[in-house]
DSSP file (Angstrom, degrees, kcal/mol; ACC not computed):
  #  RESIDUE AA STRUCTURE BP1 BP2  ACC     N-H-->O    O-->H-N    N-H-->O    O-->H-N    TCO  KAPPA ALPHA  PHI   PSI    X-CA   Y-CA   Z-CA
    1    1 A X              0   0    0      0, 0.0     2,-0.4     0, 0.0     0, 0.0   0.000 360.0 360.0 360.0 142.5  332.8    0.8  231.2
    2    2 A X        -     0   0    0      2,-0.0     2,-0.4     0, 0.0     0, 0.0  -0.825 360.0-142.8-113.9 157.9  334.9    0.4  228.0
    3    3 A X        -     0   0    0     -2,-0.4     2,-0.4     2,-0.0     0, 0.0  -0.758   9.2-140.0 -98.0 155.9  333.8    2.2  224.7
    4    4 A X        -     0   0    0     -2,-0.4     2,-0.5     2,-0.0    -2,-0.0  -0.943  14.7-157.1-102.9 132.9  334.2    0.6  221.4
    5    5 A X        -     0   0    0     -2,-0.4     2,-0.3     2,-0.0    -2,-0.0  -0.927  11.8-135.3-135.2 134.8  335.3    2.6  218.6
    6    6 A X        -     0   0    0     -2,-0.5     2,-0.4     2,-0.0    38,-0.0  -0.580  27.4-170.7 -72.7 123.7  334.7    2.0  214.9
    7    7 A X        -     0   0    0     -2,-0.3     2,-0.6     2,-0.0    -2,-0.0  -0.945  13.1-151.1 -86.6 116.2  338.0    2.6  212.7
    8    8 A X        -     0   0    0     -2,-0.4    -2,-0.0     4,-0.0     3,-0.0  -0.851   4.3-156.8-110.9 100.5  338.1    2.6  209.5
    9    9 A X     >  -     0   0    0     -2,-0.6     4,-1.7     1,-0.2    -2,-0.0  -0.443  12.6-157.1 -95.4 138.8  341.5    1.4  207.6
   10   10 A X  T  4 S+     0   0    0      1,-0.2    -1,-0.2     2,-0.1    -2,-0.0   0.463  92.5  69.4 -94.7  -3.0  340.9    3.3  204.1
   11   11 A X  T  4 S+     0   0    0      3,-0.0    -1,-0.2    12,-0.0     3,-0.1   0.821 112.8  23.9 -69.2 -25.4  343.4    0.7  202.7
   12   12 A X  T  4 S+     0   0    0      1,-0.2    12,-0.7    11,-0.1     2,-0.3   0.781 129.6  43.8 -88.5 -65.2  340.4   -2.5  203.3
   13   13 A X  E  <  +A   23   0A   0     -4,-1.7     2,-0.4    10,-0.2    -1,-0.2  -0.625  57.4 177.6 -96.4 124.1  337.2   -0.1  203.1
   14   14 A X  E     -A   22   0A   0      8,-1.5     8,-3.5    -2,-0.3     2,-0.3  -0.964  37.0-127.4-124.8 136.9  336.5    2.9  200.5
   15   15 A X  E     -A   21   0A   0     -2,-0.4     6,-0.2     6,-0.3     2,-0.1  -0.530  28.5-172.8 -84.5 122.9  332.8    4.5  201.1
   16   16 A X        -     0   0    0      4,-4.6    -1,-0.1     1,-0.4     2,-0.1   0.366  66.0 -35.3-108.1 -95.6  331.5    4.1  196.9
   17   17 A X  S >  S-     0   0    0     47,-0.1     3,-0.7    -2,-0.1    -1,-0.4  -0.285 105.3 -29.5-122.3-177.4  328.0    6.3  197.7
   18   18 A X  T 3  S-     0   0    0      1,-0.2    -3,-0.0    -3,-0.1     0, 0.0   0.199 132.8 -10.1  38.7 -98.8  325.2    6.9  200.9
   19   19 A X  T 3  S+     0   0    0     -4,-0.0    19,-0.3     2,-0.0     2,-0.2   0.223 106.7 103.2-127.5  19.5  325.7    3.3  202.2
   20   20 A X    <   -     0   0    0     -3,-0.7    -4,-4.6    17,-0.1     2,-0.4  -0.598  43.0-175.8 -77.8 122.2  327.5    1.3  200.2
   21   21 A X  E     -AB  15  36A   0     15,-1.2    15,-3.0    -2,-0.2     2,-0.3  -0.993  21.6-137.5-149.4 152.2  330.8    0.6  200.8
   22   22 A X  E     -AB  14  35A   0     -8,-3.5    -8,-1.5    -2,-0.4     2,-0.4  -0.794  14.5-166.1 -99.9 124.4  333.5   -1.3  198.9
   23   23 A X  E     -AB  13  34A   0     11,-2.3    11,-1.8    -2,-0.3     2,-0.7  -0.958  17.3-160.4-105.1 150.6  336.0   -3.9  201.2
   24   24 A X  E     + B   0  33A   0    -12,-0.7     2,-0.3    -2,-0.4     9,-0.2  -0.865  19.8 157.4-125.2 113.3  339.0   -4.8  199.1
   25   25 A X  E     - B   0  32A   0      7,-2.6     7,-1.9    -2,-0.7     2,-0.3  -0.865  30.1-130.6-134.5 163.0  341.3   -7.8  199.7
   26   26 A X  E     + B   0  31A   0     -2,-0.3     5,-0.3     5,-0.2     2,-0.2  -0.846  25.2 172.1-110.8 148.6  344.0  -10.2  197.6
   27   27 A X  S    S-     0   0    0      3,-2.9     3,-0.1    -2,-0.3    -2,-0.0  -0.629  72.5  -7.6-139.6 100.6  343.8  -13.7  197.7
   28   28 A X  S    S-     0   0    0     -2,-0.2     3,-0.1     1,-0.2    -2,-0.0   0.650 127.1 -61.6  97.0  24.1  345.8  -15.9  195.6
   29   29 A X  S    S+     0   0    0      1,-0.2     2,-0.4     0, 0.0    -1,-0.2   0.508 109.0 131.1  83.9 -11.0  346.9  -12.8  193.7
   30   30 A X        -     0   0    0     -3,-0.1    -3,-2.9    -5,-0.0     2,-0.3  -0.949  60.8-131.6-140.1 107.9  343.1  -12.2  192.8
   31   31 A X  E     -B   26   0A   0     23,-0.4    23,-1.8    -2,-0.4     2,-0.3  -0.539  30.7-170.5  32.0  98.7  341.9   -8.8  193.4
   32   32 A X  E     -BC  25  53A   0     -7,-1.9    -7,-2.6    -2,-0.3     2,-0.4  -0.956  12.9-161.5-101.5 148.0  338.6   -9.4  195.3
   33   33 A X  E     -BC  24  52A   0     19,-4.5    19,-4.4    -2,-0.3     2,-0.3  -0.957   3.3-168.6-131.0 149.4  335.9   -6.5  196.0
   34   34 A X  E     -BC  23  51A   0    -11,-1.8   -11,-2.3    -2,-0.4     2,-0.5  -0.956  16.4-150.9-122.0 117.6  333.2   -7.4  199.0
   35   35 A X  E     +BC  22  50A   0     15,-2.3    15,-1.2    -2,-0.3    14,-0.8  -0.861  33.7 136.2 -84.7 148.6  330.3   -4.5  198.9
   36   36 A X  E     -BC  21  48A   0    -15,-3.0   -15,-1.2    -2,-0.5     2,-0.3  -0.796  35.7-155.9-145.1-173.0  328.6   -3.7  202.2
   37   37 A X  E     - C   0  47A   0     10,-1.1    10,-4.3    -2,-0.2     2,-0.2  -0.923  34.2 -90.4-172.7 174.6  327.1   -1.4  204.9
   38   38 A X  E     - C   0  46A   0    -19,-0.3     8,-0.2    -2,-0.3     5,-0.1  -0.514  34.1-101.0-100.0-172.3  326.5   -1.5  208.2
   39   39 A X        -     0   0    0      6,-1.7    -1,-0.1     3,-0.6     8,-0.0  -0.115  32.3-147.8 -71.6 160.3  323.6   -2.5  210.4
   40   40 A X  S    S+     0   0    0     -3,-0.1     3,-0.2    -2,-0.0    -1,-0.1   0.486 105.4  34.0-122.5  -7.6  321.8    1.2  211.4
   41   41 A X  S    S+     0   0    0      1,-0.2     2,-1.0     0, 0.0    -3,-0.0   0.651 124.8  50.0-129.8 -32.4  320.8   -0.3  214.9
   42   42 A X    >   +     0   0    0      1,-0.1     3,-1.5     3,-0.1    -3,-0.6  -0.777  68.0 179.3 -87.4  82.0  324.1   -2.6  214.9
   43   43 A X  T 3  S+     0   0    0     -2,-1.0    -1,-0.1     1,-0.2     0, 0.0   0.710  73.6  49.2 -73.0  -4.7  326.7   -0.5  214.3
   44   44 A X  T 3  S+     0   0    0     -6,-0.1     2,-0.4     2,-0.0    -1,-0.2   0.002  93.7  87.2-114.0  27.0  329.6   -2.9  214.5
   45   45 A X    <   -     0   0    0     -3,-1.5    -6,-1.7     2,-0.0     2,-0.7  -0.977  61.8-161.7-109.7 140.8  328.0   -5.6  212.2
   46   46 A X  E     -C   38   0A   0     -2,-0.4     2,-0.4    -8,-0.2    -8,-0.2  -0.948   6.1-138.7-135.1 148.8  328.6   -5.1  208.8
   47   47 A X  E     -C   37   0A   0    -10,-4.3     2,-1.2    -2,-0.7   -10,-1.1  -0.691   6.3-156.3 -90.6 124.9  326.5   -6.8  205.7
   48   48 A X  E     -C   36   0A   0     -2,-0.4   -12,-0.2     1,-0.2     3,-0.1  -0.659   7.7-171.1-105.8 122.7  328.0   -8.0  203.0
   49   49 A X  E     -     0   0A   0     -2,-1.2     2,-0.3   -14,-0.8    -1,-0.2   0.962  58.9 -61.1 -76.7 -27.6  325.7   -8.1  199.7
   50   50 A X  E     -C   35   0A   0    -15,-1.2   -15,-2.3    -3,-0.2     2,-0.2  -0.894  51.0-121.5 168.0 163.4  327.8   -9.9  197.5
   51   51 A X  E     +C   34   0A   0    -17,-0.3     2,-0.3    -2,-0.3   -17,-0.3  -0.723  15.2 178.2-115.3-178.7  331.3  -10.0  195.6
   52   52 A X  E     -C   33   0A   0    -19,-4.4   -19,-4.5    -2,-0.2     2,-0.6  -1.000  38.3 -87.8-172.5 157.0  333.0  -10.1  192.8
   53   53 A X  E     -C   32   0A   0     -2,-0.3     2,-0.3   -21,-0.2   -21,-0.2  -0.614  41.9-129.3 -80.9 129.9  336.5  -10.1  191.2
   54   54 A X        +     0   0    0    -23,-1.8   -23,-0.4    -2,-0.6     5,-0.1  -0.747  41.9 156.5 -97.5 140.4  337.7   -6.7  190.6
   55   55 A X        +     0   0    0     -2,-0.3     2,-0.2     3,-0.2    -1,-0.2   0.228  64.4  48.5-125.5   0.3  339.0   -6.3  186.8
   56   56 A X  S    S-     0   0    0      1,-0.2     3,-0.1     2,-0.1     4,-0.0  -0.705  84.1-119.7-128.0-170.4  338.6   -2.8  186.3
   57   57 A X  S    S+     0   0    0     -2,-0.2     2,-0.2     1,-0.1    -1,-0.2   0.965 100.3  61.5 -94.3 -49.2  339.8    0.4  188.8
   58   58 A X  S    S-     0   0    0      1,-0.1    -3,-0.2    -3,-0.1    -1,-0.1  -0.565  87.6-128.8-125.5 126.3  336.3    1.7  189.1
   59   59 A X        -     0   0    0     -2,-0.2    -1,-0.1    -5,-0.1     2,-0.1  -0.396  42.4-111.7 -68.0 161.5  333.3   -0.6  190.8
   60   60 A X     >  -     0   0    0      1,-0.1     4,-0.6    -2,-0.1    -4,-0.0  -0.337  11.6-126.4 -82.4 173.8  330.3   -0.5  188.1
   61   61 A X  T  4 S+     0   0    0      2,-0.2     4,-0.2     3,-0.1    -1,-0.1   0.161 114.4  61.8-128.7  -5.1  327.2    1.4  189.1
   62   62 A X  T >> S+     0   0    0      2,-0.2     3,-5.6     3,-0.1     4,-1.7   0.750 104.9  52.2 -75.2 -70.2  325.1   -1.9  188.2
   63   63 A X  H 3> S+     0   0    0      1,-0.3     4,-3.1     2,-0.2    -2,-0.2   0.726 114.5  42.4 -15.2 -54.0  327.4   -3.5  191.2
   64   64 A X  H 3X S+     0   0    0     -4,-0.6     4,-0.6     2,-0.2    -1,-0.3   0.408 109.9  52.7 -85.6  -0.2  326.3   -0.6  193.3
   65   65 A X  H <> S+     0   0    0     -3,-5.6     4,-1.2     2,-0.2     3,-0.3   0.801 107.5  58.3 -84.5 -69.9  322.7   -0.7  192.2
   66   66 A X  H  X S+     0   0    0     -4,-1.7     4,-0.7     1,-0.3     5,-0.3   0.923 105.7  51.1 -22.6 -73.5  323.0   -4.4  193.3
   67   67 A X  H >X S+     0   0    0     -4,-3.1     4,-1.4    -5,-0.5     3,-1.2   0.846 104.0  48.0 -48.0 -54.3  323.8   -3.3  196.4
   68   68 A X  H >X S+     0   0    0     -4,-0.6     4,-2.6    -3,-0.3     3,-2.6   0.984 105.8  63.5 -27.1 -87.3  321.4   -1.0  197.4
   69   69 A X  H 3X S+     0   0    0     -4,-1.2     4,-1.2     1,-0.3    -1,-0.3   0.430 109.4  40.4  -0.4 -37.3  318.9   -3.2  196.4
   70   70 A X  H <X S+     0   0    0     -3,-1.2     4,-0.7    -4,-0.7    -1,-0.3   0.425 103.7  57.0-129.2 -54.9  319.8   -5.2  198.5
   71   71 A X  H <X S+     0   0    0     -3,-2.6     4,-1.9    -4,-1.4    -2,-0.3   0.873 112.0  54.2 -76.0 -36.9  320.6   -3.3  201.4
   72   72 A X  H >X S+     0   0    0     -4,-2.6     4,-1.2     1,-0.2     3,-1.2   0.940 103.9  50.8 -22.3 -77.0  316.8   -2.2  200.9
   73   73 A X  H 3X S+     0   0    0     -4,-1.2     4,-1.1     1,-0.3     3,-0.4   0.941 106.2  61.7 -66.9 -48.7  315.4   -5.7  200.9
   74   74 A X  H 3X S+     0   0    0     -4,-0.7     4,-1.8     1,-0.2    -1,-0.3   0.913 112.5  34.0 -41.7 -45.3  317.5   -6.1  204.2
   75   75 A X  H <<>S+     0   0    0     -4,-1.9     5,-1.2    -3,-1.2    -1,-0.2   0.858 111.9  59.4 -46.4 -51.1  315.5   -3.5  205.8
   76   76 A X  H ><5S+     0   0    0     -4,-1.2     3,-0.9    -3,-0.4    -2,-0.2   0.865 109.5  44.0 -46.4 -65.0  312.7   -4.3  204.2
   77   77 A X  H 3<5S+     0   0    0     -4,-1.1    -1,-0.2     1,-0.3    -2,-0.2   0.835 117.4  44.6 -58.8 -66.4  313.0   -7.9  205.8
   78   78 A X  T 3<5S-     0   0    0     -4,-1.8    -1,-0.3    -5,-0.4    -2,-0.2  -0.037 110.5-113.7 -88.0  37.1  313.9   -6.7  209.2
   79   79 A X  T < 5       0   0    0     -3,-0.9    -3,-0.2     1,-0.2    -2,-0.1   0.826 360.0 360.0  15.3  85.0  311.1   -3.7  209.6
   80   80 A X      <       0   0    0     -5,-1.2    -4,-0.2    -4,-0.1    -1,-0.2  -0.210 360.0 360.0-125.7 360.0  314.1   -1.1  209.6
């Protein structure tokens, strides 16, 4: 039997609060930020609520409202 174990490179993925979590990647030059979490019953899927082009150092606390929200209504959806 093999284990899986979850890794987390703090260079893609920074935890912003709870369950919210920021992935960060360049593409064309272009700064992009991914927010997510994972699945609580699937631990190796992870959700992404939405992105955005990062123009400042700090994600916005609407952005992370967004998210939440979001991860809620996911639950919500799937009687979690």
């Amino acid at each position: 039997m093999h284990r899986t174990h979850v890794i987390i490179d703090n260079e893609l993925f920074k935890k912003l609060n709870g369950e919210i979590w920021e992935f960060r990647t360049i593409y064309n030059q272009t700064k992009y930020r991914l927010l997510t979490f994972w699945d609580k019953k699937r631990k190796k899927l992870v959700i992404v609520t939405h992105g955005f082009v990062k123009k400042t150092s700090k994600v916005s606390s609407k952005e992370i409202e967004r998210a939440e929200s979001i991860r809620l209504e996911y639950y919500k959806q799937n009687n979690e």
